[in-house]
VOTIDREN-905160 format. One record per residue: residue in one letter; z, x, y of N, C-alpha, C, CB in turn. Coordinates in nm, 3 decimals. Atoms other than C-alpha are relative to their C-alpha. Glycine has a CB too. Layout:
SITE   type      n_pz      n_px      n_py     ca_pz     ca_px     ca_py      c_pz      c_px      c_py     cb_pz     cb_px     cb_py
SITE      A         Z         X         Y         Z         X         Y         Z         X         Y         Z         X         Y
...
END
This chain:
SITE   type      n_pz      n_px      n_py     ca_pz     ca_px     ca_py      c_pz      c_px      c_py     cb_pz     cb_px     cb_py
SITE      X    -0.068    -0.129    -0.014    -1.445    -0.722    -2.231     0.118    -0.017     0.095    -0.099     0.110     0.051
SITE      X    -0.190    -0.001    -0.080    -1.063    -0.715    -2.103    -0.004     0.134     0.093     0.171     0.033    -0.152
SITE      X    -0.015    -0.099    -0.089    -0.994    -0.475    -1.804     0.165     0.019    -0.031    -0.053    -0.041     0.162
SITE      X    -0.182    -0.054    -0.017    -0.641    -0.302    -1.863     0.017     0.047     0.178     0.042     0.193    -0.129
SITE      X    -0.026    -0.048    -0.112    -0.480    -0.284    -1.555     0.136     0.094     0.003     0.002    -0.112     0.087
SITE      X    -0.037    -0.110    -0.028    -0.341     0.037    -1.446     0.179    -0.024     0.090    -0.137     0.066     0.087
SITE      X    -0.147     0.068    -0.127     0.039     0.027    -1.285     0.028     0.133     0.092     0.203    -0.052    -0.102
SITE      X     0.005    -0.134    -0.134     0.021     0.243    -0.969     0.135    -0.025     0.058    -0.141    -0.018     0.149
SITE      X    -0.124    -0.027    -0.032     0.361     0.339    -0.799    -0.061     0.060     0.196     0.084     0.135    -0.141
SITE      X     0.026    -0.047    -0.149     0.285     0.356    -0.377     0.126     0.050     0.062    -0.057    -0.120     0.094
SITE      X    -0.123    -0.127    -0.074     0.524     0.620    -0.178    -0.065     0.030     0.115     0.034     0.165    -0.089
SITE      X     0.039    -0.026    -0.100     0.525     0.598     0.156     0.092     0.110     0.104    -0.023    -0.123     0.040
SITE      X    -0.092    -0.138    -0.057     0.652     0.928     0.378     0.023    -0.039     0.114    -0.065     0.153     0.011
SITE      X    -0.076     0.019    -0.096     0.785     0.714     0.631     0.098    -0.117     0.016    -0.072     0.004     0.087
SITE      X    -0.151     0.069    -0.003     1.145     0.524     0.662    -0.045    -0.152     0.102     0.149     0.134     0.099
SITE      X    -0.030     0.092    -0.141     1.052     0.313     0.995    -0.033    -0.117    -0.043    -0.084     0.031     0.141
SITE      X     0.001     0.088     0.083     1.047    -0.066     0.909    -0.132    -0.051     0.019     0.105    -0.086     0.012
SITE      X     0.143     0.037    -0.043     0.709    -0.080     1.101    -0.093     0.069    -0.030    -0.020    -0.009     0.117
SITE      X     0.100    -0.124     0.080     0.542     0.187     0.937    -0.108    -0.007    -0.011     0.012     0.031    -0.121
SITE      X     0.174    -0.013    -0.010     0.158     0.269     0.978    -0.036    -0.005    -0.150    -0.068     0.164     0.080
SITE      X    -0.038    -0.076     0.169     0.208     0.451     0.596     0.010    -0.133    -0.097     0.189     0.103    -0.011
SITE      X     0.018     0.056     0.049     0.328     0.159     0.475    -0.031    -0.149    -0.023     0.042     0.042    -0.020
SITE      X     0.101     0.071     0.002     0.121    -0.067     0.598    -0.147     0.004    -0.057    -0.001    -0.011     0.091
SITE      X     0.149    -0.032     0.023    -0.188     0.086     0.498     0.066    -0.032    -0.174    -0.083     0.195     0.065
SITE      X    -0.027     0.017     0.121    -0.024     0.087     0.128     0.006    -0.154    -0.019     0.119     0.074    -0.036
SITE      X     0.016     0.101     0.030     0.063    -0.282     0.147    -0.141    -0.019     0.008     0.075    -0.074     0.059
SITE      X     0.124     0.064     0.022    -0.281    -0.366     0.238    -0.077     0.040    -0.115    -0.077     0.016     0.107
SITE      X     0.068    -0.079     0.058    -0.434    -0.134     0.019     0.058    -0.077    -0.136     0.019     0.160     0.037
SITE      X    -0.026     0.106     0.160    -0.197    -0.356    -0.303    -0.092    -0.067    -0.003     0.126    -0.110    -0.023
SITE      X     0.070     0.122    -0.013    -0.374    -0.630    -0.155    -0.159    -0.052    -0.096    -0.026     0.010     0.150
SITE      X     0.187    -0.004     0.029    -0.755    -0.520    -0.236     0.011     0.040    -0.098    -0.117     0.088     0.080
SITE      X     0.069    -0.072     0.110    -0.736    -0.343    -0.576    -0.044    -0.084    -0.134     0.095     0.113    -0.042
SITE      X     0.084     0.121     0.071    -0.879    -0.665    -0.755     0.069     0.045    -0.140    -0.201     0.004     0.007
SITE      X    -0.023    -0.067     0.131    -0.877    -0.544    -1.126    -0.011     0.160    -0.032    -0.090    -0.060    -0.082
SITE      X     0.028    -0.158     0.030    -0.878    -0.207    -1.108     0.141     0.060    -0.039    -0.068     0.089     0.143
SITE      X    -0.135    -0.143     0.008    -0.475    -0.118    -1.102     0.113    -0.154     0.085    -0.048     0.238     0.164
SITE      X    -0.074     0.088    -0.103    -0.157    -0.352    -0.954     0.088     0.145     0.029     0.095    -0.169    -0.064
SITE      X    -0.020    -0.086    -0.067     0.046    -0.142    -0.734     0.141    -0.060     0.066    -0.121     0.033     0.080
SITE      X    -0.086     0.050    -0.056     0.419    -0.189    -0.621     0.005     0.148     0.124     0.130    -0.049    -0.111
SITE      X    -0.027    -0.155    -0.078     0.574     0.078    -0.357     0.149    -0.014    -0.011    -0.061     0.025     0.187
SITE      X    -0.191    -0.050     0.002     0.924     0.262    -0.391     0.005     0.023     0.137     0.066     0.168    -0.100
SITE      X     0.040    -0.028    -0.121     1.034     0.247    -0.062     0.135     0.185     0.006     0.033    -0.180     0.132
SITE      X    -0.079    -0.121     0.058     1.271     0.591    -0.014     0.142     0.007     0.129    -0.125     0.174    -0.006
SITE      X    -0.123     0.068    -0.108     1.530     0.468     0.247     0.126     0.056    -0.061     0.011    -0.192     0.004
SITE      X    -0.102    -0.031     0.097     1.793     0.564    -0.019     0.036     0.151    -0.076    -0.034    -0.089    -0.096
SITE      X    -0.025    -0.125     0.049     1.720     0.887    -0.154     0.078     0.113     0.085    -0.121     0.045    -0.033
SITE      X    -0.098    -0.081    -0.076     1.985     1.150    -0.019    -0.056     0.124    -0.043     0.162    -0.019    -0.033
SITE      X     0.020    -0.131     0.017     1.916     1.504     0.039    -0.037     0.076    -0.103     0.079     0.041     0.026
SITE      X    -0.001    -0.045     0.129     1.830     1.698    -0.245     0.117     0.100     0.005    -0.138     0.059    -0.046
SITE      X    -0.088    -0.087    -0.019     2.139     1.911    -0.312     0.005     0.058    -0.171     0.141    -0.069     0.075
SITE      X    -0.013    -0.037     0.139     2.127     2.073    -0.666     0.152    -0.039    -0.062    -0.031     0.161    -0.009
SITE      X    -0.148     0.029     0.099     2.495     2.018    -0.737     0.009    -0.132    -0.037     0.149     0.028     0.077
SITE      X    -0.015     0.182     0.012     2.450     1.672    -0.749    -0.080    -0.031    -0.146    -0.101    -0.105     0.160
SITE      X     0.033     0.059     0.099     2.235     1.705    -1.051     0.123     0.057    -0.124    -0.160     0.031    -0.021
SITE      X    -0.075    -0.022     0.121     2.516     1.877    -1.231     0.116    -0.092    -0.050     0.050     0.121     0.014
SITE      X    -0.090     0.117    -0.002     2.753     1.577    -1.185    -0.106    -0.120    -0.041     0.080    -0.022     0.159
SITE      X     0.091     0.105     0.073     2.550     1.240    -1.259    -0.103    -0.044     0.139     0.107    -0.151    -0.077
SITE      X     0.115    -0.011    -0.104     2.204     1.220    -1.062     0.009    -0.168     0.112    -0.180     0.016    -0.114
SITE      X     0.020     0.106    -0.124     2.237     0.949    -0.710    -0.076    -0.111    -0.104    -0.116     0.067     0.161
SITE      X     0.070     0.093     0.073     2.142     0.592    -0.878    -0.145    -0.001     0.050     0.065    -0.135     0.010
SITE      X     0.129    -0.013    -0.077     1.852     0.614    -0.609    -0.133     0.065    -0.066     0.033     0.081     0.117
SITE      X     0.107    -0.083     0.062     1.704     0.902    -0.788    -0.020     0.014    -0.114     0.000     0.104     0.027
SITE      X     0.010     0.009     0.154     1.770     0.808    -1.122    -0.115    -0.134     0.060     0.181    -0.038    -0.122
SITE      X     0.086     0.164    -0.011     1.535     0.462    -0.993    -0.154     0.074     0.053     0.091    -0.149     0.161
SITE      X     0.114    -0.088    -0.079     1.273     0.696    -0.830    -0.112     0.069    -0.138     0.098     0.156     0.107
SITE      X     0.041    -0.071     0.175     1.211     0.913    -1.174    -0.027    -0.072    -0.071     0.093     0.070    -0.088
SITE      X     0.026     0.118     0.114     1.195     0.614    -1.371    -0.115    -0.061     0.086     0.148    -0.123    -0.042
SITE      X     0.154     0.080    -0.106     0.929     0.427    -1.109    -0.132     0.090    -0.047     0.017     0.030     0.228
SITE      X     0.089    -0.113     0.022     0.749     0.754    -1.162    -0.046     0.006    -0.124     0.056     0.120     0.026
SITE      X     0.076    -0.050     0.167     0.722     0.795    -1.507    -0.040    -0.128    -0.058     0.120     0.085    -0.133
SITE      X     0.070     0.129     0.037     0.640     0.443    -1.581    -0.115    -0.047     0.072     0.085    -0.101     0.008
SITE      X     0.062     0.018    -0.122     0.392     0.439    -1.303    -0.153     0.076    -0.117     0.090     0.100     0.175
SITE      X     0.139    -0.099     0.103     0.020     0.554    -1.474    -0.054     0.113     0.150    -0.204    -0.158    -0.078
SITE      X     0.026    -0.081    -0.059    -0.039     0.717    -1.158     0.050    -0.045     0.185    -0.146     0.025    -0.050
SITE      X    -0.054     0.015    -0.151     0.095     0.741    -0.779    -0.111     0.010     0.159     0.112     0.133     0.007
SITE      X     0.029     0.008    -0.160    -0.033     0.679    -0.424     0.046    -0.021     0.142    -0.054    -0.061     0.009
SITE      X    -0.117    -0.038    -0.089     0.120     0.858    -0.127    -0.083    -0.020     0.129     0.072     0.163    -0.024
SITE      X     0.081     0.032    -0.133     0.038     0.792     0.186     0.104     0.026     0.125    -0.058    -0.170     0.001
SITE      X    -0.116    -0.057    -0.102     0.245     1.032     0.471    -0.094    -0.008     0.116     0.073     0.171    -0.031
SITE      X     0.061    -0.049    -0.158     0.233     1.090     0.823     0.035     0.104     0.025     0.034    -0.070     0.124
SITE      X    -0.012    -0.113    -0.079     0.203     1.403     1.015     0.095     0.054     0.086    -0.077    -0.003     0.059
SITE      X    -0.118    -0.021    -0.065     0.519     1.544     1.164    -0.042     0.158     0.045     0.144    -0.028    -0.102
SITE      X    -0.030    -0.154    -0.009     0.491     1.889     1.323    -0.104     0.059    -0.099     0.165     0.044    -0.046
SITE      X     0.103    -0.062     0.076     0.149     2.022     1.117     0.080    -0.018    -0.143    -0.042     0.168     0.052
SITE      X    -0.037     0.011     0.154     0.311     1.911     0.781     0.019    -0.134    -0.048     0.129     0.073    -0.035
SITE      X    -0.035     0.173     0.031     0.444     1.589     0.598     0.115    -0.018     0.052     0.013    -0.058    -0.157
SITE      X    -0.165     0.053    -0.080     0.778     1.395     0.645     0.063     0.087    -0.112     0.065    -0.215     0.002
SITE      X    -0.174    -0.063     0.040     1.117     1.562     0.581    -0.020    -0.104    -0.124     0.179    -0.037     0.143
SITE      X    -0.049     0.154     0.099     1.175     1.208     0.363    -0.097     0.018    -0.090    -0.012    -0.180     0.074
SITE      X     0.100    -0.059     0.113     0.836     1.258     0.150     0.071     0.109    -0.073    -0.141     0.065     0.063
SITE      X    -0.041    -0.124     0.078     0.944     1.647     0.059     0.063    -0.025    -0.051     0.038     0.101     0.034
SITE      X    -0.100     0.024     0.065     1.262     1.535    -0.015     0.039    -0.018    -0.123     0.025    -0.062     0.034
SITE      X    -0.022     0.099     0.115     1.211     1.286    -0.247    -0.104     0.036    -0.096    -0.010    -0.157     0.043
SITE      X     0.062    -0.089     0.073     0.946     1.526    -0.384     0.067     0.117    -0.134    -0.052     0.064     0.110
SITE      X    -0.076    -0.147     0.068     1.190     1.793    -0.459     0.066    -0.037    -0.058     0.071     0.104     0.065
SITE      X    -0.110     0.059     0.098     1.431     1.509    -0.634    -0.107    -0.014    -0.149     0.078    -0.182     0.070
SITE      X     0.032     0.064     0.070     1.153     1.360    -0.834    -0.057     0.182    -0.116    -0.103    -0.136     0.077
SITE      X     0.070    -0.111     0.095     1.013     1.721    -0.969     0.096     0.100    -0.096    -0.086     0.102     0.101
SITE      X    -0.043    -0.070     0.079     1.316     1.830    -1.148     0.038    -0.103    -0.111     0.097     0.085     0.056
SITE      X     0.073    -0.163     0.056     1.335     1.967    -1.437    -0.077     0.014     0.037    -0.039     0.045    -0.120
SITE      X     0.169    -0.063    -0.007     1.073     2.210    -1.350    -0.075    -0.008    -0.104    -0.018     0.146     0.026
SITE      X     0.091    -0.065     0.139     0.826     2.209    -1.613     0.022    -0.155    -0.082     0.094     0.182    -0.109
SITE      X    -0.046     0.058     0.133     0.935     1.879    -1.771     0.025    -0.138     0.098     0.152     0.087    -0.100
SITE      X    -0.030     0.092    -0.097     0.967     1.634    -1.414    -0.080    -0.149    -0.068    -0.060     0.062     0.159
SITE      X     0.130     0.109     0.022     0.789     1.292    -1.459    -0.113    -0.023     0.092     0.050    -0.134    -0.006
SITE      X     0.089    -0.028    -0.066     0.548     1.418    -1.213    -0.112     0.097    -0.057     0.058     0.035     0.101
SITE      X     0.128    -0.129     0.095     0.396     1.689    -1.452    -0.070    -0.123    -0.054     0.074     0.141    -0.169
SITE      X     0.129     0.059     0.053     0.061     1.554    -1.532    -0.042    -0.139     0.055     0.011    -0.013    -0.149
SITE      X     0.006     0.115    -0.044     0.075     1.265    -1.314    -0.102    -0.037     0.092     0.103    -0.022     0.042
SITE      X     0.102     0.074    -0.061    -0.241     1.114    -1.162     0.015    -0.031     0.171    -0.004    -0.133    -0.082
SITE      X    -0.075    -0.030    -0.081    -0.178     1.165    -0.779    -0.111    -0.002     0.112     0.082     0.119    -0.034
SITE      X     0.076     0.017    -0.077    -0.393     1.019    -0.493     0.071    -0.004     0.116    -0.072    -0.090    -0.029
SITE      X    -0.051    -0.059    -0.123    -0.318     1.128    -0.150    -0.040    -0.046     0.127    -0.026     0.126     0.001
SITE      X     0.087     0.049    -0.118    -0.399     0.967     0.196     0.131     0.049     0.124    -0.052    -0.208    -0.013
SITE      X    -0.119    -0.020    -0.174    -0.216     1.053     0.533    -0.109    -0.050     0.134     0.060     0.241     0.047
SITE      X     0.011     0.113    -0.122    -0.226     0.882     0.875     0.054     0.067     0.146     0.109    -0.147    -0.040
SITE      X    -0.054    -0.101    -0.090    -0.182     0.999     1.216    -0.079    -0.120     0.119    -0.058     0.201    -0.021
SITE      X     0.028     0.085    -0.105    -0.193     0.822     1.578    -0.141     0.121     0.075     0.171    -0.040     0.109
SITE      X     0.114    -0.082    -0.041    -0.422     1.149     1.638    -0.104     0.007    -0.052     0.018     0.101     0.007
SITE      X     0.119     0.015     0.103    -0.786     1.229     1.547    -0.018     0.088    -0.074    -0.118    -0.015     0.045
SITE      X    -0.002    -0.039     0.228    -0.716     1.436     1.225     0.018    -0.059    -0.066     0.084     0.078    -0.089
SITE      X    -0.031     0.079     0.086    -0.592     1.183     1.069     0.135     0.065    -0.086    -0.127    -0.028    -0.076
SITE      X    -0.089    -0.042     0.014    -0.321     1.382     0.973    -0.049     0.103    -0.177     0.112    -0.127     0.023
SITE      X     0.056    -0.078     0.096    -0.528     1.665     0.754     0.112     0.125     0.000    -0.162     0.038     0.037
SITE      X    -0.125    -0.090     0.026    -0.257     1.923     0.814     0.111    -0.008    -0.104     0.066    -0.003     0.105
SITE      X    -0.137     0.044     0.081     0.046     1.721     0.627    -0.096    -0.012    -0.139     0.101    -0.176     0.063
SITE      X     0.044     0.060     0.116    -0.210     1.627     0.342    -0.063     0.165    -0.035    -0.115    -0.157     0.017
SITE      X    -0.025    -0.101     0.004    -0.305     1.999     0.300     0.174     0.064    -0.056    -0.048     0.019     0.122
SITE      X    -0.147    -0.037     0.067     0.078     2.056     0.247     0.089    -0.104    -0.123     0.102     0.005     0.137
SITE      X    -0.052     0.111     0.112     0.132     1.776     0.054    -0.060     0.047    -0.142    -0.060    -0.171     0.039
SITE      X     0.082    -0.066     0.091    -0.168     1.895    -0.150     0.083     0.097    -0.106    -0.102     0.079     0.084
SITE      X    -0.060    -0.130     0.015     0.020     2.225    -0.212     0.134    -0.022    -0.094     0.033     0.066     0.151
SITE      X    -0.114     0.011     0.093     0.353     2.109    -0.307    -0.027    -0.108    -0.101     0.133    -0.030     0.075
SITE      X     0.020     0.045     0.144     0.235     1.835    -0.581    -0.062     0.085    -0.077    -0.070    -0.115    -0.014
SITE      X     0.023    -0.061     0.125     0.058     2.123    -0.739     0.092     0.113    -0.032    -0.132     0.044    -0.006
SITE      X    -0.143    -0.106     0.068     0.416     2.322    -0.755     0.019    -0.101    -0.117     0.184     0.025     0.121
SITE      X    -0.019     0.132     0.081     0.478     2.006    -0.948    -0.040    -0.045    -0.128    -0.046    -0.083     0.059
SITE      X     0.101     0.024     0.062     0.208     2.003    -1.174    -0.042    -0.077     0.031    -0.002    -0.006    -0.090
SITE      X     0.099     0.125     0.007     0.085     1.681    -1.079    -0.129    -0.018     0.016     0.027    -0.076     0.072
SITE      X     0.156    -0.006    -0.007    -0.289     1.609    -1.114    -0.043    -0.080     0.129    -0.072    -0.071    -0.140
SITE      X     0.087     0.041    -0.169    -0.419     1.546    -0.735    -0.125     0.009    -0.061     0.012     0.127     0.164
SITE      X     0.129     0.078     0.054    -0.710     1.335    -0.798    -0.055     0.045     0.162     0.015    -0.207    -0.059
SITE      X     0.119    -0.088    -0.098    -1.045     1.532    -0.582    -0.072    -0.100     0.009    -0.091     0.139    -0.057
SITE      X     0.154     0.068    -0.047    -1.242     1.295    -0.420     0.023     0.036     0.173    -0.021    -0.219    -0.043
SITE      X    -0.009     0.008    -0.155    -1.311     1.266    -0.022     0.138     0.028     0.054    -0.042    -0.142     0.051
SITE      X    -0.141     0.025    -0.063    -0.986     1.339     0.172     0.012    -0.133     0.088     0.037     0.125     0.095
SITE      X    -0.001     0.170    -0.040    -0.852     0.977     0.277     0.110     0.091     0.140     0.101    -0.170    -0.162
SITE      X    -0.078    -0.041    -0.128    -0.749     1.093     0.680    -0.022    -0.097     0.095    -0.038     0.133     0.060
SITE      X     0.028     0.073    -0.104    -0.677     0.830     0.889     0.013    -0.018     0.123     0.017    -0.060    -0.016
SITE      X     0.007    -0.022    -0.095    -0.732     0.877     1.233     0.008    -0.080     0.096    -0.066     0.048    -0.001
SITE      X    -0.038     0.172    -0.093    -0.609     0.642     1.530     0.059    -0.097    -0.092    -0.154    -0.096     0.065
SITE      X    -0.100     0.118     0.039    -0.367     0.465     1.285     0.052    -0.107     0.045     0.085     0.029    -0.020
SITE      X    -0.105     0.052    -0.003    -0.190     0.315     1.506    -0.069    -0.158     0.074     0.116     0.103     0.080
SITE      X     0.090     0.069    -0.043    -0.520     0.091     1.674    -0.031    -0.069    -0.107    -0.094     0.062     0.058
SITE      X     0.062     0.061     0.108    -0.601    -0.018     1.312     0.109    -0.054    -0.076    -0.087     0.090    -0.079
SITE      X    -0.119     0.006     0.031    -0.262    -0.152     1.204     0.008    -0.165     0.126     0.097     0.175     0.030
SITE      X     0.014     0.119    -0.068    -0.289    -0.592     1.320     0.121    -0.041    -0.063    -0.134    -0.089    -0.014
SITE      X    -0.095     0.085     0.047    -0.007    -0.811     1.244     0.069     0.060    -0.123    -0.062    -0.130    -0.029
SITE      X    -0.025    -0.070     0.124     0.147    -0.548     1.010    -0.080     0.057    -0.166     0.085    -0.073    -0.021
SITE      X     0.113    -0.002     0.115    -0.188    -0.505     0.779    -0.089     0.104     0.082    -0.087    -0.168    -0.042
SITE      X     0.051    -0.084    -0.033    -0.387    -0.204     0.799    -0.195    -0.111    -0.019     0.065     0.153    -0.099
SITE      X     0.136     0.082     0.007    -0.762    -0.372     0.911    -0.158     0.081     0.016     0.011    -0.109     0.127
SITE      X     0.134    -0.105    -0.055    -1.023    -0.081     0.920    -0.072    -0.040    -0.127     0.027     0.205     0.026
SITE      X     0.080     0.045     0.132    -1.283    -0.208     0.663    -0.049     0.099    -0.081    -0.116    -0.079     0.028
SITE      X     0.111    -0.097     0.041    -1.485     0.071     0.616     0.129     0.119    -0.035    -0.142     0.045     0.146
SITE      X    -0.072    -0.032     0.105    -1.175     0.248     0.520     0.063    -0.072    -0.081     0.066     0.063     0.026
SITE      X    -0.037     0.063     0.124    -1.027     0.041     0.286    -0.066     0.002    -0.133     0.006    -0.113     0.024
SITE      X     0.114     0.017     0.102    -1.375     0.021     0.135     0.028     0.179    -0.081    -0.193    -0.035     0.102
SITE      X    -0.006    -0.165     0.030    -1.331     0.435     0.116     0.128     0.054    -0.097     0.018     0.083     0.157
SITE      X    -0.191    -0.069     0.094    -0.928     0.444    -0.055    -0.070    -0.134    -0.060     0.242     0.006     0.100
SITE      X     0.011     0.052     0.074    -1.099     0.191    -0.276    -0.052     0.025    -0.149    -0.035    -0.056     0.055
SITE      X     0.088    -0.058     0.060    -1.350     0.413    -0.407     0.067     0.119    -0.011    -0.123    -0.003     0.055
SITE      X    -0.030    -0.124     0.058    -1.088     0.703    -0.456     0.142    -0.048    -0.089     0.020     0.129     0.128
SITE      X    -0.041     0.050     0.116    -0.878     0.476    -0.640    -0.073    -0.053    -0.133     0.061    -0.080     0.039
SITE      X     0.091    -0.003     0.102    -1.183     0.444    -0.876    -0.005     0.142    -0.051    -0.134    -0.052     0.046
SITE      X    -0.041    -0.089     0.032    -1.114     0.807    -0.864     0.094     0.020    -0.069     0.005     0.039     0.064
SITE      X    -0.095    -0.025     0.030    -0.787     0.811    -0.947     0.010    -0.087    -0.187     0.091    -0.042     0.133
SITE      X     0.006     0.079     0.140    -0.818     0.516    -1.235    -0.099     0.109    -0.113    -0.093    -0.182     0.031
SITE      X     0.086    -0.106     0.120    -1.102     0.746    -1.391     0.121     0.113    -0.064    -0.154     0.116     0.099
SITE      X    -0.093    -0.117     0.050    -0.818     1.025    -1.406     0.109    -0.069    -0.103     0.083     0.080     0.139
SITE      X    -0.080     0.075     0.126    -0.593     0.784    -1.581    -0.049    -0.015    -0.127     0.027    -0.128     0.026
SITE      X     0.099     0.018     0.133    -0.827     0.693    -1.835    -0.021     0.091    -0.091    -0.124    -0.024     0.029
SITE      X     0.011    -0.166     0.059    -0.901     1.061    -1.887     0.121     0.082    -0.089    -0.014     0.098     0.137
SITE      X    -0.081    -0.047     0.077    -0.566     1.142    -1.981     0.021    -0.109    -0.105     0.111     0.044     0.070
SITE      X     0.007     0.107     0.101    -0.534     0.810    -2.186    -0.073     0.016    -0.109    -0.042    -0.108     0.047
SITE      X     0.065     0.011     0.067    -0.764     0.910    -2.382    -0.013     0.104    -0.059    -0.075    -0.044     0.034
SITE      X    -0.042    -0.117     0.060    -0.658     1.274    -2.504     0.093     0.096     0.033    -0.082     0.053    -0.011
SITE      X    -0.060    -0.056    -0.033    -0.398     1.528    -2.495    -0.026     0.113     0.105     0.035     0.013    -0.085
SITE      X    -0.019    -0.046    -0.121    -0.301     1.673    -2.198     0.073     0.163    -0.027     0.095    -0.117     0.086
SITE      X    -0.046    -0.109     0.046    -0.199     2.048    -2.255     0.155     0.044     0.186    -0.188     0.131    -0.040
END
């Protein structure tokens, strides 16, 4: 029996080159054996969202973003906590990737969620709002455990996120997320 592997698209909601966010995502490529390979868009590039800009010809950035997306079988975001919400840079590149309304390459898209925080919420506030705006979006936020990682910045060695017992946990909600792939793979999506 052949395992199809899944092509996951990682988005991390923070710019800095040392990033907690997207460290935990690299590591997290590292482990998903056969279940899914996994690149990450990094978003360094995407400019403001300004609507006039889509009436002239859309930033190459965000024409590369939309396309990552819709070729992607399903996404994994992984923000930090700014001020009880996500990053400015996440929303952003939220609010580029979801137009058209109704018709984005985010409608119906398979959509696993983790946030990170040097505090002990783990940064449940921003993932709550994150929550919220992928379902303006339509996108299908895959329900398992909330992935909140708490003291980020202690679990984060030589640029590799090393907490076992989570890894083991965003392993088992990317078994989540692959199930949701499958699910739509396997009949129309209304």
């Amino acid at each position: 029996m052949t395992t199809v592997a899944y092509r996951l698209l990682g988005i991390s909601g923070s710019l800095r080159s040392q990033s907690t966010n997207t460290a935990v995502l690299k590591t997290l490529s590292t482990r998903l054996d056969n279940r899914a390979s996994m690149s990450l868009f990094p978003l360094n590039d995407i400019p403001l969202y300004n609507s006039d800009l889509e009436q002239e010809s859309l930033p190459a950035s965000v024409v590369m973003l939309k396309e990552q997306i819709s070729k992607a079988d399903g996404l994994i975001i992984c923000s930090p906590e700014y001020n009880y919400g996500t990053s400015g840079v996440l929303k952003n590149a939220l609010d580029w990737a979801s137009r058209p309304g109704f018709q984005s390459p985010l409608k119906n898209k398979p959509v696993l969620i983790m946030t990170s925080s040097p505090g002990v919420l783990g940064g449940v506030r921003a993932q709550a709002q994150l929550r919220e705006t992928l379902s303006a979006t339509l996108s299908r936020v895959v329900y398992s455990p909330q992935i909140v990682i708490a003291g980020v910045n202690q679990k984060i060695h030589d640029g590799r996120f090393v907490d076992e017992i989570t890894i083991e946990f965003m392993l088992a909600a990317v078994d989540h997320l692959v199930t949701e792939i499958r699910m739509l793979a396997s009949g129309p999506v209304s």
